[in-house]
C-alpha positions, 0 to 999 in steps of 0.5 A: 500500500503506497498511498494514504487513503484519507478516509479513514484511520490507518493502522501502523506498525509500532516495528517497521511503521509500514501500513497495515490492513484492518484486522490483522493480528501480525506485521506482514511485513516484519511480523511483529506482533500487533498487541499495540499498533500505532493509529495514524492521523487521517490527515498525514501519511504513516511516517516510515523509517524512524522505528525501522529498526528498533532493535539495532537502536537498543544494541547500539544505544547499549553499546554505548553505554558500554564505552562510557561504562569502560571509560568511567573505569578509566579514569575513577577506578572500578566502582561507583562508590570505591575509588582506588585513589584515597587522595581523590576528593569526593568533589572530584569523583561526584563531578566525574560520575555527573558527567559520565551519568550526563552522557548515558542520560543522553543516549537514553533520551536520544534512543528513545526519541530515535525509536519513538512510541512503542507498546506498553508493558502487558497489564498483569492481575490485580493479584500479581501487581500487589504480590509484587508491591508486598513482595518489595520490602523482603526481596530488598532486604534480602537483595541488600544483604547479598550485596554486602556479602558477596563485598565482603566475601571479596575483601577477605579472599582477594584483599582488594584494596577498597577505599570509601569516599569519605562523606562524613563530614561533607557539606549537604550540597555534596551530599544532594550532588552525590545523591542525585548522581548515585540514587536518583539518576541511576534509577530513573534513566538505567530503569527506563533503558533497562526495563523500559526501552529494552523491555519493551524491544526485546518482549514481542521475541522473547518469554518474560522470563527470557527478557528479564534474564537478557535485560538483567546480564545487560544491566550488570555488564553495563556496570563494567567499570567495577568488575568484581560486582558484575554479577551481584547487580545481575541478580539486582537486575533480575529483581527489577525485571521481575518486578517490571514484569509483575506490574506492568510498570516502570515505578516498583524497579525505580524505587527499588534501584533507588532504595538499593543504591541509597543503602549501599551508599549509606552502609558504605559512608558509614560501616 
């Protein structure tokens, strides 16, 4: 179907953005599943090429967050809390953590405007998203408690020489920077990416429970400037997937991102 017919509201492919014919349950050009498609304004003609690919935009998108991920461990040391060098000053490692949580943001935001509308996350039970809400507490206490754990479990077998950013006398406008770069960024921009966008490219292909797993490995590696907690934050990305998927909603994994980090940040300052 090359031209628009005006009379009526056309269906659009939310993959390819090639027209569709009423009715149909399936792209019969990328076969995608239609469980969402675009609704055309009669009064303009389906635009095509900007979702063409969404696919390819995600893995690019990722693997650009890699290489600020690998830059970052460049110059700050492998973590985001720990750095290798105690003379570094906490101004020094918030503003280098800023500006490399400034370029993701960007990747993100452009990803996302690159791909532009796509499905929702299917609506689960009543009874599954409040499951999940009541579940949060516990799985986020047991979550932490791993977290800790495994750190110290490294510490005594490979004495990796760990030194904490020393916030305890810092002024509360470092505090506020600092939580807004290890809190309050990471969980809205990597959750939006993670179990957002990537969420909602890769589920029309895989099972849930596949594109949990797949998110969750990419969520850990895209924290390669600090190696050792690779797969600790695999198991925090599961947690999430889990709870994007019992929901159907991106606000349970952002506030459980964000709890996270603000605990492990506290325990770190503080123990």
């Amino acid at each position: 179907m090359d031209e628009f017919d005006a009379g009526h509201e056309q269906q659009i492919c939310w993959r390819c953005g090639l027209p569709l014919d009423a009715g149909v349950h399936g792209c019969p050009h990328c076969n995608a599943p239609l469980w969402n498609a675009i609704v055309a304004a009669p009064s303009e003609p389906p635009r095509k090429g900007r979702r063409s690919d969404p696919v390819t935009a995600v893995f690019v998108a990722y693997g650009l967050m890699l290489l600020v991920s690998v830059v970052h461990g460049m110059i700050s040391g492998p973590g985001n809390i720990f750095i290798p060098d105690a003379s570094v000053s906490p101004e020094a490692a918030c503003w280098r953590m800023a500006a490399c949580e400034a370029i993701d943001t960007a990747i993100v935001l452009g990803c996302w405007w690159y791909i532009g509308r796509l499905p929702v996350l299917p609506r689960p039970s009543r009874a599954s998203r409040m499951s999940a809400w009541i579940a949060a507490v516990p799985v986020l206490g047991l979550t932490l408690a791993a977290n800790r754990g495994y750190h110290m479990v490294l510490q005594d077998i490979i004495r990796f020489p760990i030194h904490y950013v020393g916030m305890v006398d810092a002024s509360p406008h470092l505090w506020v920077r600092w939580l807004l770069v290890v809190c309050v960024q990471p969980a809205i921009v990597e959750e939006l990416f993670f179990r957002g966008l990537a969420f909602r490219v890769l589920l029309p292909h895989l099972s849930g429970g596949g594109t949990v797993m797949i998110t969750a490995i990419a969520f850990g590696l895209a924290h390669i400037h600090a190696p050792l907690s690779v797969p600790i934050l695999v198991g925090l990305g599961v947690v999430n997937g889990c709870a994007a998927l019992m929901t159907g909603r991106l606000w349970l994994p952002i506030l459980l991102h964000f709890a996270h980090n603000l605990a492990v940040t506290l325990l770190g300052w503080y123990l």
